[in-house]
Backbone as JSON, one array per atom type, in Angstrom:
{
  "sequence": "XXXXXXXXXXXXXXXXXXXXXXXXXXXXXXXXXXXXXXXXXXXXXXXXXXXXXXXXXXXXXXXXXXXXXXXXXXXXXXXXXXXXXXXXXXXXXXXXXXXXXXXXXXXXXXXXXXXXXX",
  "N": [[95.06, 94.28, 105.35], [95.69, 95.49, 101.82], [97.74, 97.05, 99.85], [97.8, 98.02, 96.5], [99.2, 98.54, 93.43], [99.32, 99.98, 90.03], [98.96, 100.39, 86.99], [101.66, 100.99, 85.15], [103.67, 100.42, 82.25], [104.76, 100.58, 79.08], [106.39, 103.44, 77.82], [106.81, 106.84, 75.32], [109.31, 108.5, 75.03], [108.79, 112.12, 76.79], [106.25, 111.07, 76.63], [103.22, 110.49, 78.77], [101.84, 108.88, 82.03], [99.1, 107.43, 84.56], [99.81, 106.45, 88.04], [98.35, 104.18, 89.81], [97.63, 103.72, 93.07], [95.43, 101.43, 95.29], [93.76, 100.94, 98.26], [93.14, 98.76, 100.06], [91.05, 96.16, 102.09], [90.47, 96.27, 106.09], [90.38, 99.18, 107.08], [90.5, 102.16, 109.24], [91.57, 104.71, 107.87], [93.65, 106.32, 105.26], [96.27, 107.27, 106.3], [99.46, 109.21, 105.38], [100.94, 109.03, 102.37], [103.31, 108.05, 100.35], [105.12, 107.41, 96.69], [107.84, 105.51, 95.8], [110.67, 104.74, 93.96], [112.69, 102.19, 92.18], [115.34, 101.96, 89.91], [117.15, 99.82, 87.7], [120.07, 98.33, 89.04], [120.32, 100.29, 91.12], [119.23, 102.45, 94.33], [116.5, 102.33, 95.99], [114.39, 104.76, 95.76], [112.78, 107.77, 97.25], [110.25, 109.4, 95.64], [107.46, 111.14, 95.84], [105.43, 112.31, 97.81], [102.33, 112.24, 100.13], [100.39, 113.95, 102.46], [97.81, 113.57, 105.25], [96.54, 115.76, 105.37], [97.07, 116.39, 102.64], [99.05, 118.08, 101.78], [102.01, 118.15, 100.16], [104.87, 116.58, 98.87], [107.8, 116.23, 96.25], [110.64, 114.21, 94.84], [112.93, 116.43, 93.59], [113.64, 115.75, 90.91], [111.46, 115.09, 90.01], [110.05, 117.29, 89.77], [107.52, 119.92, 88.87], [106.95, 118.43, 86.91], [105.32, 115.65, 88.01], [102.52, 114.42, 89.66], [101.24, 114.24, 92.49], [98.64, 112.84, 94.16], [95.23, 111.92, 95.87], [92.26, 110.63, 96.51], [90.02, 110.18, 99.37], [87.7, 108.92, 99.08], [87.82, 107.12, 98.03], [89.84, 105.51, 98.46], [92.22, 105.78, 97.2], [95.59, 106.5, 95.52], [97.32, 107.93, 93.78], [99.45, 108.78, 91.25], [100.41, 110.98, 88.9], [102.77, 111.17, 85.8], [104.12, 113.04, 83.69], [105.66, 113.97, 80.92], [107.53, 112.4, 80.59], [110.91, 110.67, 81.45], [113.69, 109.45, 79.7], [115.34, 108.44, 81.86], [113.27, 108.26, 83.95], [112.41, 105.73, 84.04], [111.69, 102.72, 85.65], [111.06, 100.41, 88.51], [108.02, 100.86, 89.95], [106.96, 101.87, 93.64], [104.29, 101.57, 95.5], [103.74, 103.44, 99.19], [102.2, 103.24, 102.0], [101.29, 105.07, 105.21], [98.91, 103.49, 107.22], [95.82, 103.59, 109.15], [94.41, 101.86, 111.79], [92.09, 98.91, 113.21], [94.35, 98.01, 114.72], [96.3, 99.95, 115.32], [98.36, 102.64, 113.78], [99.92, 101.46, 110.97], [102.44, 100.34, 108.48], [102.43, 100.18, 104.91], [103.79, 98.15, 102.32], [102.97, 98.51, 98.29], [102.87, 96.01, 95.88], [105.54, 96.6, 93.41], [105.11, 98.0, 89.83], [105.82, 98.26, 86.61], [107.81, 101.06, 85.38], [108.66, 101.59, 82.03], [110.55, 104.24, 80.07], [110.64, 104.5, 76.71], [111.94, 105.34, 73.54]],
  "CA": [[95.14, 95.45, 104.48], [96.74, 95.96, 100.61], [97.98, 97.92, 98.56], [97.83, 97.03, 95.23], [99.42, 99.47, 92.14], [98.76, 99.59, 88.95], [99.03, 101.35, 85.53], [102.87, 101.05, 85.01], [103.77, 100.37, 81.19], [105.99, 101.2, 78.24], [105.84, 104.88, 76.97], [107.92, 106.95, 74.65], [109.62, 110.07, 76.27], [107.66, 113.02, 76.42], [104.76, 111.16, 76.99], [102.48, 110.41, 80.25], [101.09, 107.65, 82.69], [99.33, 107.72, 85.7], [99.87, 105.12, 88.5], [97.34, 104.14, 90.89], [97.1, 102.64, 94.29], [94.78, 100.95, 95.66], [94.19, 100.06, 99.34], [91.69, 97.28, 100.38], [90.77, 95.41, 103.82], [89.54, 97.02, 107.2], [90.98, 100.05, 108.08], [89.82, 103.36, 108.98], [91.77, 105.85, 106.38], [94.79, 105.98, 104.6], [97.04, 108.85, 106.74], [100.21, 109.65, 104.62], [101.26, 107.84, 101.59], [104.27, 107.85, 99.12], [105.24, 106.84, 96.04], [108.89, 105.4, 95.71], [110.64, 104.21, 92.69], [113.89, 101.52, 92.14], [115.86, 101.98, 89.17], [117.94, 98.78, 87.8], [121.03, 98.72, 89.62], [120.63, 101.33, 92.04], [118.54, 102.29, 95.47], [114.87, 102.86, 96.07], [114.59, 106.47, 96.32], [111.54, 108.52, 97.1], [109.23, 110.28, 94.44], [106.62, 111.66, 96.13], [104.57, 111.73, 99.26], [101.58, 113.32, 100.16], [100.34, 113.86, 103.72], [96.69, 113.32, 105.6], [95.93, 116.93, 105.01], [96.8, 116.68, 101.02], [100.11, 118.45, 101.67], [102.86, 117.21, 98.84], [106.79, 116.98, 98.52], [108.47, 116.11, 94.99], [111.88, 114.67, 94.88], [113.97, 117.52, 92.77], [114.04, 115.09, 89.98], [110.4, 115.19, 89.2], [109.08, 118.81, 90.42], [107.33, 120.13, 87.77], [106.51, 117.04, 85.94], [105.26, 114.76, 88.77], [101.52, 115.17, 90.55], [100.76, 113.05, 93.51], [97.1, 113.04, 94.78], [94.87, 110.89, 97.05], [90.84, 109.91, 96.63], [89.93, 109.25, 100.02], [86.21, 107.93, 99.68], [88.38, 105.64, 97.35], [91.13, 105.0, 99.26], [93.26, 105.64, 96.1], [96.38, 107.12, 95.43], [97.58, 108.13, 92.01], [100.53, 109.7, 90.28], [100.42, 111.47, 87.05], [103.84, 111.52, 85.64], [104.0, 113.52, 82.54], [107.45, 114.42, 80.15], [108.26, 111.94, 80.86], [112.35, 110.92, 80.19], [113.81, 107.68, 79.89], [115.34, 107.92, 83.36], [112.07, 108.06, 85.16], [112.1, 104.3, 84.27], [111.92, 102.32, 87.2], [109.83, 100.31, 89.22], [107.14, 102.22, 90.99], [106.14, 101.41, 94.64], [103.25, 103.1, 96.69], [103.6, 102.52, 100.32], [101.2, 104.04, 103.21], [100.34, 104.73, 106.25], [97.52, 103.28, 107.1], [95.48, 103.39, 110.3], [93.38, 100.54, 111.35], [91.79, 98.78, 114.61], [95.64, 97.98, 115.66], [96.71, 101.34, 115.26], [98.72, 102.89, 112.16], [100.9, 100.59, 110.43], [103.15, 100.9, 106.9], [102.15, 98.94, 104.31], [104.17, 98.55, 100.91], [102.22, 97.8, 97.15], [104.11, 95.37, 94.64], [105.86, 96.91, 92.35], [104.45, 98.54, 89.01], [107.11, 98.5, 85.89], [107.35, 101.87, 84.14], [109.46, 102.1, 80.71], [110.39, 104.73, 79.4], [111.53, 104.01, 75.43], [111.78, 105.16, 71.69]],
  "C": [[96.17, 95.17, 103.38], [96.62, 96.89, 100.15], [98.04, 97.55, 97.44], [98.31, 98.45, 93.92], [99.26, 99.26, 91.02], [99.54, 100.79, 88.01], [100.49, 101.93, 85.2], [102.73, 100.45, 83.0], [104.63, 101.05, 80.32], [105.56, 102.45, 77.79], [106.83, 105.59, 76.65], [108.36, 108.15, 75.5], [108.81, 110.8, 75.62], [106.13, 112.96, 77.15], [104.28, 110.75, 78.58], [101.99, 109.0, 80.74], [100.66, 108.41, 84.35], [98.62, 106.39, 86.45], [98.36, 105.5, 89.98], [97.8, 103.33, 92.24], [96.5, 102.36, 95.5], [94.88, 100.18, 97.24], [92.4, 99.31, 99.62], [91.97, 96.38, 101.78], [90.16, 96.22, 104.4], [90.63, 97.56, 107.4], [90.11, 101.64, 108.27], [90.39, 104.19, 107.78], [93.37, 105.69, 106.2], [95.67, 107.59, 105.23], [98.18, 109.08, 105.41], [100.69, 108.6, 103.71], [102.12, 108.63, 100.32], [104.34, 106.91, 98.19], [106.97, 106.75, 95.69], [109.35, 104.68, 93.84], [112.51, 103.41, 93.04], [114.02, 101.19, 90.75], [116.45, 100.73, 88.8], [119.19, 99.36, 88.36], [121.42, 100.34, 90.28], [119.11, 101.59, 93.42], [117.58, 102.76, 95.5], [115.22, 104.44, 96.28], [113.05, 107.29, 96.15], [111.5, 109.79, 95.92], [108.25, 111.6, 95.02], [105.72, 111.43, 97.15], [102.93, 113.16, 99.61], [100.78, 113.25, 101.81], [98.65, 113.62, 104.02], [95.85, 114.35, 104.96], [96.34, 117.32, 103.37], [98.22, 117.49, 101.07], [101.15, 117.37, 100.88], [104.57, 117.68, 98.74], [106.87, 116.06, 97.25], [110.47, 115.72, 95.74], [112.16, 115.76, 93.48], [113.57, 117.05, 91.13], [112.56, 115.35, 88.76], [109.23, 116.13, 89.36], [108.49, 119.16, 89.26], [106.27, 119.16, 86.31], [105.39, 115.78, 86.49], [103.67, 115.56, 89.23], [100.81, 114.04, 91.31], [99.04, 113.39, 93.95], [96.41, 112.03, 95.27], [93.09, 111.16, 96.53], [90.37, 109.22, 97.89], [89.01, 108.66, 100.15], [87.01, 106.99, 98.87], [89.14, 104.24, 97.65], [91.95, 104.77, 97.72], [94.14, 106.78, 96.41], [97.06, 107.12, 94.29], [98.71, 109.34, 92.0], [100.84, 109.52, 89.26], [101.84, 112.32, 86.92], [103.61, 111.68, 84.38], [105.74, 114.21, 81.88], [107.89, 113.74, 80.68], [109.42, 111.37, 80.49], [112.44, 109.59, 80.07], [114.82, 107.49, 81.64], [114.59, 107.97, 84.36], [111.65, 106.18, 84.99], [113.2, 103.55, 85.04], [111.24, 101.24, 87.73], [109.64, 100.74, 90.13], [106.43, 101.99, 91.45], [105.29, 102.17, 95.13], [103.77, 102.1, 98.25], [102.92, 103.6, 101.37], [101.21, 103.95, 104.58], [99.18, 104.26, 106.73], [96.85, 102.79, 108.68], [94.34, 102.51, 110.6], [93.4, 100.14, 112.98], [92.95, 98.41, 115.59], [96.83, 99.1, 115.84], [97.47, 101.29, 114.03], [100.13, 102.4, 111.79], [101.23, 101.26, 109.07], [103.01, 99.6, 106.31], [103.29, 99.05, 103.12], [103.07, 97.77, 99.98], [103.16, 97.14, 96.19], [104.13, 96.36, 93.69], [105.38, 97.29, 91.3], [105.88, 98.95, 88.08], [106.79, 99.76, 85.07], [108.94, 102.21, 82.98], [109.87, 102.88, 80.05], [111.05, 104.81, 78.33], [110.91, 104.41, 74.54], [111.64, 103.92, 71.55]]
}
């Protein structure tokens, strides 16, 4: 099983992106899955998570602004970050639960750089 993220890139404040990620191999379904983010010089810190049943927490930082959501015939997971400032730049991990014929493991997805710059 991967994860794989995507759609990270430079953007000016204000404006929007939204990240994807992608899981692939054999498993049955994707139970709960977050999206984390690591700043330069400083500690991963959770973003956003969203649960089996579509239930959603926000850190503080990006309530409002932030919208996590899940595709499960896709097995995707996407967050649309909008107004965005220049300290939402970061890099931005997904990582999942994911249940499969050896029962439900945590995966992480590489990294995804997002910019935010005049």
């Amino acid at each position: 099983v991967q994860l794989q993220a995507s759609g990270g890139g430079l953007v000016q404040p204000g404006g929007s992106l939204r990240l994807s990620c992608a899981a692939s191999g054999t498993f049955f379904r994707i139970n709960a899955a977050t999206w984390y983010r690591q700043a330069p010089g400083k500690e991963r810190e959770l973003v956003a998570g969203i649960t089996n049943t579509g239930s959603t927490n926000y850190a503080d930082s990006v309530k409002g602004r932030f919208t996590i959501s899940r595709d499960n015939g896709k097995n995707m997971v996407y967050l649309q970050m909008n107004s965005l400032k220049s300290e939402d730049t970061a890099v931005y991990y997904c990582n999942a639960i994911i249940a499969g014929i050896s029962g439900a493991m945590n995966y992480w997805g590489q990294g995804t750089l997002v910019t935010v710059s005049s």
